[in-house]
C-alpha positions as CSV (number, residue, x, y, z in Angstrom):
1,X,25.5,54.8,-73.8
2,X,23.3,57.3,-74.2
3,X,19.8,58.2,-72.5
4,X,17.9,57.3,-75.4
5,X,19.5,54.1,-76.0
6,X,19.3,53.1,-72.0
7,X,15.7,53.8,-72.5
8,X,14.8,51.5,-75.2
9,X,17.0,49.0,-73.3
10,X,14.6,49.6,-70.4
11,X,11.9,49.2,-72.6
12,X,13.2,46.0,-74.4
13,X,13.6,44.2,-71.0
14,X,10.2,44.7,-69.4
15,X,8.3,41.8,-70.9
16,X,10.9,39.7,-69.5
17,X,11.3,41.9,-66.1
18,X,7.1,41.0,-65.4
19,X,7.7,37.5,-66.2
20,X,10.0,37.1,-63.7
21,X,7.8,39.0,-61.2
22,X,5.5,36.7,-62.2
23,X,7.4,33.9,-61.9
24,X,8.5,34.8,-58.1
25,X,4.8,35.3,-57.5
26,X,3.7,32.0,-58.8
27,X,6.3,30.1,-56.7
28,X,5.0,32.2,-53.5
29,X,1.9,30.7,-54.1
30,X,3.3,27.2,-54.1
31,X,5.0,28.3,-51.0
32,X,1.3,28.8,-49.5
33,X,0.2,25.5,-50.4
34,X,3.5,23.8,-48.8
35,X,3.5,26.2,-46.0
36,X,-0.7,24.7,-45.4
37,X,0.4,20.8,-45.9
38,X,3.2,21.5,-43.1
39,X,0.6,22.7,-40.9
40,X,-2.2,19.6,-41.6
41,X,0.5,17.6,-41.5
42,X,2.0,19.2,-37.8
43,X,5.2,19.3,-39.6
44,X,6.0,23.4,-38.5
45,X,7.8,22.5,-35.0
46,X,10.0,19.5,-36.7
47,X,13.1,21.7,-37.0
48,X,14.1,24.0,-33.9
49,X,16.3,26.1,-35.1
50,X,16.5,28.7,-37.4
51,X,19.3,28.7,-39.7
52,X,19.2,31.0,-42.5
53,X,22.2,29.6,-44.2
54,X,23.3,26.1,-42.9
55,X,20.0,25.6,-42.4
56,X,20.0,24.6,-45.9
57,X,21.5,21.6,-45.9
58,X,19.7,18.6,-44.3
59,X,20.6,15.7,-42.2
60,X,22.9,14.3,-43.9
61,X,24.0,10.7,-41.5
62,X,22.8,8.9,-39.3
63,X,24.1,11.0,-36.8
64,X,22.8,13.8,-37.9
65,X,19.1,12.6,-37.7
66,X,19.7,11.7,-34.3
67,X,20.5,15.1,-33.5
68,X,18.1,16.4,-34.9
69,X,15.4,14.2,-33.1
70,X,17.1,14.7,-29.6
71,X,16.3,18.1,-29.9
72,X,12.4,17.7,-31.3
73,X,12.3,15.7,-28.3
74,X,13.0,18.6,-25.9
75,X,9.9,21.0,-27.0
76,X,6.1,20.0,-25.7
77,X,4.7,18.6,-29.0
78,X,6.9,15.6,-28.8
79,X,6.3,15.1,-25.2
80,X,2.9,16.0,-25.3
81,X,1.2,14.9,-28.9
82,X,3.6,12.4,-30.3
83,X,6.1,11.1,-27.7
84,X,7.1,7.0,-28.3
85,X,6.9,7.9,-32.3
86,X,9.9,6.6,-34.9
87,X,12.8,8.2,-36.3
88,X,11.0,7.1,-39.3
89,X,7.5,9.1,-38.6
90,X,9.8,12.2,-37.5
91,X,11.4,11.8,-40.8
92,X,7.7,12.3,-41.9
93,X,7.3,15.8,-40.5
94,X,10.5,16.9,-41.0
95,X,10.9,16.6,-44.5
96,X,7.7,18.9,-44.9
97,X,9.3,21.5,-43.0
98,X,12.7,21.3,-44.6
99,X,11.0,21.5,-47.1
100,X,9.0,24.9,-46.6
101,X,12.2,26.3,-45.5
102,X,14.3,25.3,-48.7
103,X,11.0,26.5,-50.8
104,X,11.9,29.9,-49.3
105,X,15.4,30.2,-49.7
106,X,15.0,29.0,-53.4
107,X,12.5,32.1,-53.7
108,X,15.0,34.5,-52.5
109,X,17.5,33.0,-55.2
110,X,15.0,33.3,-57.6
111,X,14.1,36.8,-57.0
112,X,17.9,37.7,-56.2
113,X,19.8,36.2,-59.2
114,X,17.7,38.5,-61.5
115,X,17.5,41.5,-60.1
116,X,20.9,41.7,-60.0
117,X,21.5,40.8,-63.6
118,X,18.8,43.5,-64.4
119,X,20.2,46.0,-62.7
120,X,23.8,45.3,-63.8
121,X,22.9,45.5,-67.2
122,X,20.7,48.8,-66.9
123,X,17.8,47.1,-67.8
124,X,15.7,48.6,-64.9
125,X,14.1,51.9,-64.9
126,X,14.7,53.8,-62.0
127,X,11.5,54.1,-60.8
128,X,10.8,50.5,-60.5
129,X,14.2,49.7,-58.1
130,X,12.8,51.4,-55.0
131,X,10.0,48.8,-55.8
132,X,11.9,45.5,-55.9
133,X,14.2,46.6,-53.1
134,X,11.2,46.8,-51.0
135,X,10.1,43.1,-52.3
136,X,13.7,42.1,-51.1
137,X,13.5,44.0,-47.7
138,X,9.7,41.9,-47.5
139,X,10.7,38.7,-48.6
140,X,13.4,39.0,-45.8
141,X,11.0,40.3,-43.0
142,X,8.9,37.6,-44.1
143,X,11.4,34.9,-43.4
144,X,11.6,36.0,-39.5
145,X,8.3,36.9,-39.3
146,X,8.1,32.6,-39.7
147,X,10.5,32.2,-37.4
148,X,8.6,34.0,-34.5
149,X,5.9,31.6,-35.6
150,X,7.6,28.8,-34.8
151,X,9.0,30.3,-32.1
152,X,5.8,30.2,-30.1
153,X,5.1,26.1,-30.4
154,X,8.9,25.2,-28.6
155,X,8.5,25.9,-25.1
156,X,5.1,26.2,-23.8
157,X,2.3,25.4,-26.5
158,X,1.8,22.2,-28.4
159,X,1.6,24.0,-31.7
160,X,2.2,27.4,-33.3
161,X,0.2,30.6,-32.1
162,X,-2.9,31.4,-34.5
163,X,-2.2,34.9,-34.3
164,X,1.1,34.9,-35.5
165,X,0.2,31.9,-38.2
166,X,-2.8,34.8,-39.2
167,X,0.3,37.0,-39.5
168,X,3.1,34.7,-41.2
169,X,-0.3,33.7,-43.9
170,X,-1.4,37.5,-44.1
171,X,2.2,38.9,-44.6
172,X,3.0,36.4,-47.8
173,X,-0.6,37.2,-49.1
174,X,0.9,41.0,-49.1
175,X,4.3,40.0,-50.6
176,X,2.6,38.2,-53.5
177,X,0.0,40.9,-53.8
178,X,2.7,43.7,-53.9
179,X,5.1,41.7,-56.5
180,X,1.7,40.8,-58.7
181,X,0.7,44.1,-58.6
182,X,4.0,45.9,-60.1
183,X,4.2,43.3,-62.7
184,X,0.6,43.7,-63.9
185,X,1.6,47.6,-63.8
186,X,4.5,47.5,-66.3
187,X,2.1,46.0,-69.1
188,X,0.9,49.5,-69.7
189,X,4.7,50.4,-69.9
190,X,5.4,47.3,-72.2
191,X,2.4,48.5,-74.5
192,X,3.9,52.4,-74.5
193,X,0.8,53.3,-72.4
194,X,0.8,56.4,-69.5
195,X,-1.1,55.2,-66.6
196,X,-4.2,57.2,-66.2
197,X,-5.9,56.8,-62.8
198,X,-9.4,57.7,-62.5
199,X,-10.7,56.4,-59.2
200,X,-13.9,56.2,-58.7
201,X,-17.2,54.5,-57.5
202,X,-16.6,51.2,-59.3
203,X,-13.3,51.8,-58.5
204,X,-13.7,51.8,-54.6
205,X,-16.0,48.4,-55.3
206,X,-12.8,46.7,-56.9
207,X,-10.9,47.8,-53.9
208,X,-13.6,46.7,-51.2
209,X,-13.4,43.2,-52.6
210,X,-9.5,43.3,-52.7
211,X,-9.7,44.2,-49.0
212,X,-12.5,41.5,-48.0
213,X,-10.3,39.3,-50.0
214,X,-7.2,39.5,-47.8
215,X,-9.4,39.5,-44.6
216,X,-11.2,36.4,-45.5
217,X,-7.1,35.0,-46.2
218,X,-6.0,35.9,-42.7
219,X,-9.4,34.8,-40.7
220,X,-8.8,32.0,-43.0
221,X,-4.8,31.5,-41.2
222,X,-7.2,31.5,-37.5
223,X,-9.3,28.7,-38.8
224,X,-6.2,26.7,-39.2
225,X,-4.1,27.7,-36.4
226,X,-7.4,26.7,-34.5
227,X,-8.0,23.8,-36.5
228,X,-11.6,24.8,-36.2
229,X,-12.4,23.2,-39.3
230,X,-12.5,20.0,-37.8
231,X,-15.7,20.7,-35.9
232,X,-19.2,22.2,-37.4
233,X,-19.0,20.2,-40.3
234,X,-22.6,20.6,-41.4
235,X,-24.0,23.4,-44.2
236,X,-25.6,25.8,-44.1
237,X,-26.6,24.6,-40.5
238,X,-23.9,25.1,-38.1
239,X,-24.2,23.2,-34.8
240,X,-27.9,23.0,-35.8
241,X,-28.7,26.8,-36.4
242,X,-27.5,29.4,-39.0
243,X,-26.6,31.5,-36.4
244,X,-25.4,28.7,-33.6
245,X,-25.5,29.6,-29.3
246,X,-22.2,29.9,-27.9
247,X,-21.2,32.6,-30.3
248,X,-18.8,35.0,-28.2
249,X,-18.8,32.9,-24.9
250,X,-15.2,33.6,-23.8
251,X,-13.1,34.9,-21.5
252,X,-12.9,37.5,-22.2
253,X,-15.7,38.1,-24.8
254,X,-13.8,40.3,-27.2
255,X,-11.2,37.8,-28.0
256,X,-13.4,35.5,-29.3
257,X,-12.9,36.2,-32.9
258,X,-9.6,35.0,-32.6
259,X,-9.4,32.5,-29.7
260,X,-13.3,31.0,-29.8
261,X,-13.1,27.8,-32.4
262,X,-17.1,28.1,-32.9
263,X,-16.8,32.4,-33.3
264,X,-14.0,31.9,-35.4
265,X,-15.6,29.3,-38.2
266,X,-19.2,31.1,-38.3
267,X,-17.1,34.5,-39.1
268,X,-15.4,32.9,-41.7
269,X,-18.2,31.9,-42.9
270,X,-20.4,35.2,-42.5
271,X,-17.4,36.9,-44.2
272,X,-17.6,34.0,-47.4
273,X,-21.4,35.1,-48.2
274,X,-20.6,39.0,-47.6
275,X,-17.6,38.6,-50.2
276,X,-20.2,36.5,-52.5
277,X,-22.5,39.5,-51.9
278,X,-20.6,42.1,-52.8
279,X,-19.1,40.8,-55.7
280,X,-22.2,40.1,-57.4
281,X,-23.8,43.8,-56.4
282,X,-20.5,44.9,-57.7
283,X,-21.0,43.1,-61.1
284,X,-24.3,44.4,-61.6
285,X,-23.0,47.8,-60.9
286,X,-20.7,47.3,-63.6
287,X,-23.1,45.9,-66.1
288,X,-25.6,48.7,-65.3
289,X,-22.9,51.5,-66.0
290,X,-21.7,49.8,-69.5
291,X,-18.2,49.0,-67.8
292,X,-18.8,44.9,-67.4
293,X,-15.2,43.4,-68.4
294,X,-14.0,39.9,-68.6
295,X,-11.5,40.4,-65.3
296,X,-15.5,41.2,-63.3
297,X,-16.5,37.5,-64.8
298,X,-13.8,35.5,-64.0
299,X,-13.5,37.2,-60.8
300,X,-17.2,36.5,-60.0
301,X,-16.9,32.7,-61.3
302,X,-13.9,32.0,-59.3
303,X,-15.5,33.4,-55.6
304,X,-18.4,31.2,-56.6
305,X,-16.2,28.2,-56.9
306,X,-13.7,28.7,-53.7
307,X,-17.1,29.4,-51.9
308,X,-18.2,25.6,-53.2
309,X,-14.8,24.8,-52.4
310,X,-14.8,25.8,-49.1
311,X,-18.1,23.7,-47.8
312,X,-16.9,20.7,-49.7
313,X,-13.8,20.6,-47.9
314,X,-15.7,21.5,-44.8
315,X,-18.1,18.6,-45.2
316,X,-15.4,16.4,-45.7
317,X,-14.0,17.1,-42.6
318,X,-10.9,18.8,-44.1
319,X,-8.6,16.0,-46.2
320,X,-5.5,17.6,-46.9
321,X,-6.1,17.3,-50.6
322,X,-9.3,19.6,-50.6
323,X,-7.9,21.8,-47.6
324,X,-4.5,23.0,-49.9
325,X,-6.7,23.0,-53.2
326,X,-8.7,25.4,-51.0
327,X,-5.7,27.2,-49.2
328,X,-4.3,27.8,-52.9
329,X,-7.0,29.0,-54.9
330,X,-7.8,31.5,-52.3
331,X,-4.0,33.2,-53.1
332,X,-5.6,32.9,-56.7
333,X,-8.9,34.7,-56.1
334,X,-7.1,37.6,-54.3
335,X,-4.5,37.8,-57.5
336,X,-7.6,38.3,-59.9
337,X,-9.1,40.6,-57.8
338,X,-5.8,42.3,-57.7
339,X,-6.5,42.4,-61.4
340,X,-10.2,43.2,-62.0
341,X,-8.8,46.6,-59.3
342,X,-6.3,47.6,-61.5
343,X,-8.8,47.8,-64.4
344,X,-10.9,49.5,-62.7
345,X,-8.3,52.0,-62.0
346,X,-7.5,52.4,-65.2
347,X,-10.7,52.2,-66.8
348,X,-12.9,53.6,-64.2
């Protein structure tokens, strides 16, 4: 075949290359939600082993379970939070963990199966393989990166370390954002467009918000690790004050951002109203330059409503329901501001 003809082949295939990218990032997102009900559900230390392969497979006898509970029994959650509870209640947690795991392997298949037919067939460009073997070399670091997680609840601690939840949360918000990205890229290519980027002030805006974005995601991965949602729950007032005593009153003081449960929800919070802030300042930029798009509206409406989000579930005292609606839509908000960026970029 000839270069023209494996060109238009390339070309032919790259609606259908970005839906699968988009399909893998869609499921990554459901892997976010599942990945939050394990942890309100203190599922995550169920399964104490790591098993890449086998590990596929659940209990499938009686026998089996009982294995499997013998050894839950051995780490400090059991002995310490939930000793005396059923097979039937372990059942409970570990399906929500099995299930986290099997949501991963079933995105590597996803992303594997493809990109192998893709790249079989010649219907990838060269310049995009370097991309989606990095994806493949991420989606794998990502899969031990969750393992070290886990690894820090089985001997000493009753549950997982917050800093290396922050990571495991942090890490799959870059994965998604990475995959999104390159598929929202190739639309230019589907349309016979030449990228022209033009960076500039509104530009760096777009990019500011992408970056408070993913900050807000992994101070959002302490909250939970701390489970400091469960206390404060009063708005705008916390513990009586906007700006509550106690703030930074550990030992020592500059780990408090990450280790203080009050420190930790007022930042999240003082980081929610700087986002809010500089997305509207943002959007009047925009609109005073001529360059207000629909990706700056929907981006604007949709921080306004995981903002809303976020108290409600706050002020209910964090139901599961509200907590993964919130956990999810936050993966959401980053995505379109992945978007509104990359029209900036191109349209700066």
């Amino acid at each position: 075949m000839n270069t023209v003809n494996e060109g238009a082949k390339v070309k032919r295939a790259l609606p259908f290359v970005r839906l699968w990218l988009f399909g893998v990032a869609a499921i990554i997102v459901l892997m976010v939600v599942v990945g939050g009900a394990t942890r309100l559900t203190d599922s995550g230390l169920s399964i104490t082993e790591w098993k890449p392969l086998t590990g596929a497979l659940p209990p499938m006898s009686a026998a089996d379970w009982a294995s499997e509970f013998a050894k839950y029994k051995t780490i400090p959650e059991y002995r310490e939070v939930n000793k005396g509870m059923s097979l039937a209640q372990f059942k409970g947690i570990y399906w929500w963990e099995w299930g986290h795991r099997l949501l991963g392997r079933l995105i590597g298949f996803a992303f594997a199966v493809p990109f192998v037919f893709f790249w079989l067939t010649g219907r990838l460009s060269r310049g995009l393989l370097p991309k989606l073997a990095i994806m493949f070399v991420l989606g794998g670091l990502q899969g031990v990166l969750g393992w070290y997680m886990v690894m820090s609840g089985l001997s000493v601690r009753v549950d997982v370390s917050q800093y290396r939840l922050a990571a495991h949360l942090g890490f799959a918000v870059v994965i998604f954002g990475y995959i999104l990205w390159v598929a929202m890229a190739l639309k230019n290519n589907c349309a016979g467009n030449t990228p022209s980027f033009r960076p500039g002030n509104l530009a760096f805006g777009a990019a500011l918000i992408v970056t408070l974005m993913f900050a807000q995601i992994a101070l959002g991965g302490l909250v939970a690790g701390l489970k400091a949602g469960l206390t404060y729950n009063t708005w705008p007032l916390m513990d009586g004050s906007f700006i509550p005593q106690g703030l930074f009153v550990h030992d020592p003081w500059y780990l408090a951002p990450f280790e203080d449960i009050l420190t930790v929800q007022f930042d999240h919070r003082m980081l929610a109203y700087l986002i809010v802030a500089v997305v509207l300042v943002h959007l009047f930029a925009l609109n005073r330059r001529g360059r207000l798009d629909a990706s700056a509206g929907w981006l604007a409406s949709a921080v306004l409503a995981q903002i809303v989000l976020g108290i409600w579930t706050l002020l209910a005292v964090v139901p599961i329901s509200l907590a993964l609606a919130h956990q999810g839509f936050a993966i959401i908000v980053f995505g379109m501001s992945l978007h509104h960026l990359q029209s900036r970029l191109w349209n700066s």
